[in-house]
C-alpha positions as CSV (number, residue, x, y, z in Angstrom):
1,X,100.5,52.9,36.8
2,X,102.8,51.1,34.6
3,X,106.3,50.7,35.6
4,X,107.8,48.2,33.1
5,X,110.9,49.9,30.9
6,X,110.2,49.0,27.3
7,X,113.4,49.0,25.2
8,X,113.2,49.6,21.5
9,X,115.5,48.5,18.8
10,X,115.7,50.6,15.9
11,X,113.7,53.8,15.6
12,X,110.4,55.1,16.8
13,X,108.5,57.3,14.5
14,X,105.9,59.5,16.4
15,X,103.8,61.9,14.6
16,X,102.0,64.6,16.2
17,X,103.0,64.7,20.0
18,X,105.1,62.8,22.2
19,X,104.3,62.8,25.8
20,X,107.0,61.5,28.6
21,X,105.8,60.0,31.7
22,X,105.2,62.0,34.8
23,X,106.9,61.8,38.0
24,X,107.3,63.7,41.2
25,X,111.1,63.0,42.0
26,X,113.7,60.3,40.2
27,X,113.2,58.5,42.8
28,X,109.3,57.4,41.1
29,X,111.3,55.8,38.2
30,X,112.1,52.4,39.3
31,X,115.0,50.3,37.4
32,X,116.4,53.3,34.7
33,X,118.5,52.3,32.1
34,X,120.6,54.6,29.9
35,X,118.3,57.1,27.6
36,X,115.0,56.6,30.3
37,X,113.1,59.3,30.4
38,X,110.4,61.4,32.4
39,X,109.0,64.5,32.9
40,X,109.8,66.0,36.6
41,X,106.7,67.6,37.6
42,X,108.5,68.8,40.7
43,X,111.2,71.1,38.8
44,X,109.1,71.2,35.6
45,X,112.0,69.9,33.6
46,X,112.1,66.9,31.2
47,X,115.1,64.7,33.0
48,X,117.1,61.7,31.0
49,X,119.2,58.8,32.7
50,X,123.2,58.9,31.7
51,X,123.9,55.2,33.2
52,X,125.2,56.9,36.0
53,X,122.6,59.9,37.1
54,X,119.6,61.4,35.9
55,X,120.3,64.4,34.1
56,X,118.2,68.1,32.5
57,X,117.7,67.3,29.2
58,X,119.7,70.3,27.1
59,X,121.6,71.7,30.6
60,X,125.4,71.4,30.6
61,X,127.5,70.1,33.4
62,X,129.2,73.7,33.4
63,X,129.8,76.7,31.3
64,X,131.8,75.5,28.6
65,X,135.9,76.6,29.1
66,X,137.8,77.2,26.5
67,X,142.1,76.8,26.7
68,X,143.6,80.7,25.9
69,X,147.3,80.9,25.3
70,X,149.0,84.3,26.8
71,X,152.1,86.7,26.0
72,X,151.8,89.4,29.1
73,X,155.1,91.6,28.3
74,X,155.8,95.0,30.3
75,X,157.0,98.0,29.7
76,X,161.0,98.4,29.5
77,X,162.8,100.5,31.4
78,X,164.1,104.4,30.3
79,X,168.0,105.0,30.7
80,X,169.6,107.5,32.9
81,X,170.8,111.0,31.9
82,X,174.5,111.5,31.4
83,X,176.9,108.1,31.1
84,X,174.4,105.7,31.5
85,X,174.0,101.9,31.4
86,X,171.3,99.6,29.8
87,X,167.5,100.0,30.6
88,X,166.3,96.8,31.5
89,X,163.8,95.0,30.0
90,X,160.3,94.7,30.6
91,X,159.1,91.3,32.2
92,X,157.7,88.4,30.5
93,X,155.3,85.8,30.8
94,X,153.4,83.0,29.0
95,X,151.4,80.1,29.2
96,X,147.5,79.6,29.3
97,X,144.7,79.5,31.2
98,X,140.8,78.0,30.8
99,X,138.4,80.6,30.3
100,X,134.9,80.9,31.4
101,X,132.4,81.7,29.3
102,X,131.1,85.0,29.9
103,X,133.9,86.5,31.6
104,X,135.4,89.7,30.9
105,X,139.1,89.5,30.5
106,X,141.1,92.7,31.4
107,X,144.1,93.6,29.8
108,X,146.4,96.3,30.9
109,X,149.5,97.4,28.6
110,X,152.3,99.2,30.3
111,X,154.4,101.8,29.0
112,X,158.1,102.0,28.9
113,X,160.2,104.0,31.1
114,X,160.8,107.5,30.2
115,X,164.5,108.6,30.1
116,X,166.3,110.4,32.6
117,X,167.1,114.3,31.8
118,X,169.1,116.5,34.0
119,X,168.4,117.6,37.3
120,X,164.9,115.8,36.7
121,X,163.7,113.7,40.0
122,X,163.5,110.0,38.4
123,X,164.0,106.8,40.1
124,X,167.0,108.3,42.6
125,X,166.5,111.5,44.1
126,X,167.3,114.7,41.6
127,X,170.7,112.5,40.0
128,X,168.8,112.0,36.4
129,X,167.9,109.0,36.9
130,X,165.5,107.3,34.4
131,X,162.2,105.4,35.2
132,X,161.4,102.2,35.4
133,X,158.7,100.4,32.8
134,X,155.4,100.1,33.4
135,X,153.6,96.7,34.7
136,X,151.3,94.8,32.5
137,X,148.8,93.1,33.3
138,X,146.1,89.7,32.5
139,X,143.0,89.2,34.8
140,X,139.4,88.2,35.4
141,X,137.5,86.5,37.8
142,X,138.6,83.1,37.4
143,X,142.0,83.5,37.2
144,X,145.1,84.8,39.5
145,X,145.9,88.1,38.0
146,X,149.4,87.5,35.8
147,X,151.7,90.5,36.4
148,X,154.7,91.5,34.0
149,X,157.1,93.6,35.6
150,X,158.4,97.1,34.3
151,X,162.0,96.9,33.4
152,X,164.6,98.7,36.1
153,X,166.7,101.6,34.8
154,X,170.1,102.3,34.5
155,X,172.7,103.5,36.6
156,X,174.8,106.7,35.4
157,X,178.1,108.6,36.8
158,X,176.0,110.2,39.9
159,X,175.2,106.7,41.4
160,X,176.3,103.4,41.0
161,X,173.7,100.4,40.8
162,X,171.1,99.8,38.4
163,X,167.6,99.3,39.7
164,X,165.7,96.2,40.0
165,X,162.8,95.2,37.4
166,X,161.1,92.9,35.7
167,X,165.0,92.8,34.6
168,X,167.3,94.8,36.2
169,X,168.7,97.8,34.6
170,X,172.8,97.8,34.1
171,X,175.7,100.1,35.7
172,X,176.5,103.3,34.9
173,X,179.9,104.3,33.1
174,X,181.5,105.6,36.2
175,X,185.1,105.6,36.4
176,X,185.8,104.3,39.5
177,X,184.6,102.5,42.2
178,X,182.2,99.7,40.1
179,X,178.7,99.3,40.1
180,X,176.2,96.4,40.0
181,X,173.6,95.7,37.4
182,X,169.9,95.5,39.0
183,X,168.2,92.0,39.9
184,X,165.5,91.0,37.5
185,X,162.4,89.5,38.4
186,X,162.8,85.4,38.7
187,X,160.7,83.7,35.6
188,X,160.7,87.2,34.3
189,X,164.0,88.3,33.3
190,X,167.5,88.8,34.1
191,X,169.9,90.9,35.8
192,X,171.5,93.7,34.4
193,X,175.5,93.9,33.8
194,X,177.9,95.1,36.3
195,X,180.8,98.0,36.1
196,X,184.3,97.2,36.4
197,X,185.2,101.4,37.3
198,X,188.3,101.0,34.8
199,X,186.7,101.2,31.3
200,X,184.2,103.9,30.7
201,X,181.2,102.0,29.4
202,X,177.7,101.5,31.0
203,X,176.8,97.6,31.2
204,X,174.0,96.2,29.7
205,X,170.7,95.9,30.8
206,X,169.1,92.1,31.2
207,X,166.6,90.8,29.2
208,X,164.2,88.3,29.3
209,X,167.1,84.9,28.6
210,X,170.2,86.4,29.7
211,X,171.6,89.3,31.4
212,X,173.1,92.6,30.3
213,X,176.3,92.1,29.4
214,X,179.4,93.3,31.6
215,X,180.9,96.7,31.0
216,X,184.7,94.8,31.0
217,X,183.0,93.0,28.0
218,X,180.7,94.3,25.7
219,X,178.2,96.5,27.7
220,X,175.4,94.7,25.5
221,X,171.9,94.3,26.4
222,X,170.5,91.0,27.2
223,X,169.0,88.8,24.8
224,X,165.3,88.7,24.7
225,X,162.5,85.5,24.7
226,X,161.5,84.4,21.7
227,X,157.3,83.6,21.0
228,X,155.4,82.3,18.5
229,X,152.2,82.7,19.8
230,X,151.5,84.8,17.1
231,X,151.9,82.4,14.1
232,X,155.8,84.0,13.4
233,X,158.5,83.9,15.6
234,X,159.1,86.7,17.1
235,X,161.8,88.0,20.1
236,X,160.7,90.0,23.0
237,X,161.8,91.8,25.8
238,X,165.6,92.6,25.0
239,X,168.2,94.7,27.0
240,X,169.3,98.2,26.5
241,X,172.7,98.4,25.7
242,X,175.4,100.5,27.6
243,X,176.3,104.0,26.7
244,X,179.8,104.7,26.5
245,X,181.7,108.1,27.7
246,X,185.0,109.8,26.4
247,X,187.9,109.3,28.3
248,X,190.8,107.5,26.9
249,X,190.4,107.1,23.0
250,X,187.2,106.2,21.2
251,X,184.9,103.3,22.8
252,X,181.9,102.0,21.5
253,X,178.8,101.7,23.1
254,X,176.8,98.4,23.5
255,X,174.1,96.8,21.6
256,X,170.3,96.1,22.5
257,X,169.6,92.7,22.9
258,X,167.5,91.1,20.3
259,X,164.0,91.2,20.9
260,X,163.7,95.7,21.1
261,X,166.7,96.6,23.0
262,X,167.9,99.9,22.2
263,X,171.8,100.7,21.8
264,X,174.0,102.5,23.7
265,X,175.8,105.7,22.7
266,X,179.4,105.5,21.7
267,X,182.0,108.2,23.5
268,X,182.2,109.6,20.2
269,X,179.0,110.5,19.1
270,X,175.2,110.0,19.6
271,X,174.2,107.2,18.1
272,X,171.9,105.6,21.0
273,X,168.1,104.5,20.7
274,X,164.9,103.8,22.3
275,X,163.4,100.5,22.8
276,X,161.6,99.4,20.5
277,X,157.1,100.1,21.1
278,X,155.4,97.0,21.9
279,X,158.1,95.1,22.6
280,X,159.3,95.9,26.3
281,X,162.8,96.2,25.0
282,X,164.9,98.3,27.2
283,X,166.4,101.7,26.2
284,X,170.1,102.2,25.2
285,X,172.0,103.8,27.6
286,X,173.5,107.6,27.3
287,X,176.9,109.0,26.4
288,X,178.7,111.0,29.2
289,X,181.6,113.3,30.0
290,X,181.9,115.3,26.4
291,X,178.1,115.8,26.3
292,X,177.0,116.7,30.3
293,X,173.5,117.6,28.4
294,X,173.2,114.2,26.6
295,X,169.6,112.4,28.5
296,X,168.9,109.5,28.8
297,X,166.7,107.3,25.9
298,X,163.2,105.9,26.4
299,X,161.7,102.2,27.3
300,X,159.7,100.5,24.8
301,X,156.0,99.8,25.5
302,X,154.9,96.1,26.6
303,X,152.3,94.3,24.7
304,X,149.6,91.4,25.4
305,X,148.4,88.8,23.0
306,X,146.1,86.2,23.2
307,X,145.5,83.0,21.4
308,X,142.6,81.0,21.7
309,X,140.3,78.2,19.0
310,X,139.0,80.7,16.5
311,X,135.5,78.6,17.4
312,X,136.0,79.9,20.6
313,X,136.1,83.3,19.7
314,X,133.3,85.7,20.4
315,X,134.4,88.8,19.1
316,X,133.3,90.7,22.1
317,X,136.4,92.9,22.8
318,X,137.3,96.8,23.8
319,X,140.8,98.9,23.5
320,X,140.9,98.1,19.7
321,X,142.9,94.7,19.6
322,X,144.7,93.6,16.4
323,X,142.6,90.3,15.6
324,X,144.5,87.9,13.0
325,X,144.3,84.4,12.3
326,X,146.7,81.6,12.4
327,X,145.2,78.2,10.8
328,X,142.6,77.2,13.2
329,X,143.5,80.0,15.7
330,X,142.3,83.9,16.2
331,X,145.3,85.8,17.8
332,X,144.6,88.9,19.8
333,X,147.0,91.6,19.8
334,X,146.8,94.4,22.7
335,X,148.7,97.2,22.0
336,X,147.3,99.2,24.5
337,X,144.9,98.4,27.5
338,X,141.6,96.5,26.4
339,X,139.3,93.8,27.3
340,X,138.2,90.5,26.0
341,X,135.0,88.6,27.2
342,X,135.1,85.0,26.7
């Protein structure tokens, strides 16, 4: 059998077939250079020398990975029935992961805290306490699961501290004694405000770059993150603000932090709001002491988007994503649970 290599310069022009030379192992083929090639009778596979090992002709090292960027936001937390701080708002996280190909990406969307209403068992006991958002959640087999977490509620008049969360909800109007804001969740979010017990005015609750304001100050939910993972700037995850109660002249309540923060009520009159859907903005908290019927307001829902080479894109989704484009980028939107296979 022949065993010299013959190098060609140029091109070789074969019509008809082309048959490689036959060998049991790679071992047969003595002195390879790069581009040698043979025909493995052992595997049945046509092999080709890379300089540094022989190779499958047409098999890849790997499935190929593509780089997805990630927004996983939670839900934001409900406010407390009567005299309520700031529902915290939901946790945040982004960065990016490789994907496999063929995996199935499962995305879970959590919604935001419902308010607190009287005598209704919440978060404390039967006090009319709100609820905490919802986790959200990114996983799949080659990947730790990345978990946002639900923004803490409020305090109100009937107990003093906010709860914790993804950030922590802020302190109830009380009138005496004080309160502190909840701890938020460290990478997450913040902590919510604290209660001086002199001033009548719920503190804010924290969102997801600074913490609820202080009732002594503002009662004003924390600032939110701002992303642009969608193509537009965009702020997420703000703090409820305080709701404010009637007891020595008019007082205002706080505002939601940027990014779907809802506002407090003012001692005057009703005024307060929801977070905002998809946003994991915190709800405004509740006016107390000339409305003992006024509830609490509602969390705003989380959202997850993804971002990923729109020639890395295989359409293959569930849960009804919205898909846009951003120059050379498809963005996913989940607005409610879903999956994506890579």
């Amino acid at each position: 059998m022949l065993h010299e290599n013959i190098e060609l310069t140029g091109s070789l022009s074969v019509t008809g077939s082309f048959n490689l030379p036959l060998h049991a192992t790679t071992s047969d083929y003595p002195n390879p250079i790069t581009g040698s090639m043979y025909n493995d009778t052992t595997d049945n596979v046509a092999k080709i020398f890379n300089g540094t090992e022989w190779i499958v002709i047409g098999e890849q090292e790997g499935p190929p990975a593509a780089e997805i960027e990630y927004l996983v936001v939670a839900g934001g937390a409900g406010s407390s029935f009567f005299g309520s701080g700031g529902g915290g708002a939901g946790g945040l996280l982004s960065s990016s992961f490789e994907a496999t190909s063929g995996t199935v990406y499962t995305i879970t969307v959590g919604a935001g805290g419902a308010r607190g209403l009287s005598g209704t068992a919440g978060q404390d006991s039967t006090t009319g306490a709100g609820f905490n958002g919802v986790n959200s959640s990114l996983s799949g087999a080659n990947i730790t699961t990345i978990t946002s977490v639900g923004g803490g509620t409020s305090a109100n008049d009937a107990f003093a501290n906010g709860f914790d969360g993804g950030s922590g909800g802020g302190a109830g109007t009380q009138a005496s004694g004080g309160g502190s804001g909840g701890s938020g969740t460290v990478g997450q979010g913040n902590d919510g405000g604290d209660q001086s017990g002199v001033n009548y005015r719920g503190a804010g609750g924290g969102g997801a770059s600074s913490a609820g304001a202080n009732s002594n100050t503002t009662g004003n939910g924390g600032t939110g993150k701002q992303s642009s993972i969608t193509g537009t700037a965009v702020y997420y995850a703000g703090g409820g603000g305080g709701g404010a109660r009637t007891h020595q002249g008019t007082i205002s309540g706080g505002t939601g932090g940027t990014g779907g923060g809802g506002d407090g009520d003012s001692s005057s009159a009703i005024i307060g709001s929801n977070g905002t859907a998809n946003t994991g903005g915190g709800a405004g908290g509740s006016q107390g002491y000339t409305n003992t019927s006024q509830p609490g307001y509602s969390g705003g829902s989380g959202v997850v988007i993804l971002r990923l080479l729109t020639t890395n894109y295989t359409g293959t989704t569930t849960g009804s994503p919205t898909v846009t484009t951003d120059g050379s980028y498809t963005i996913l939107k989940f607005t409610s649970s879903g999956t994506y296979t890579a």
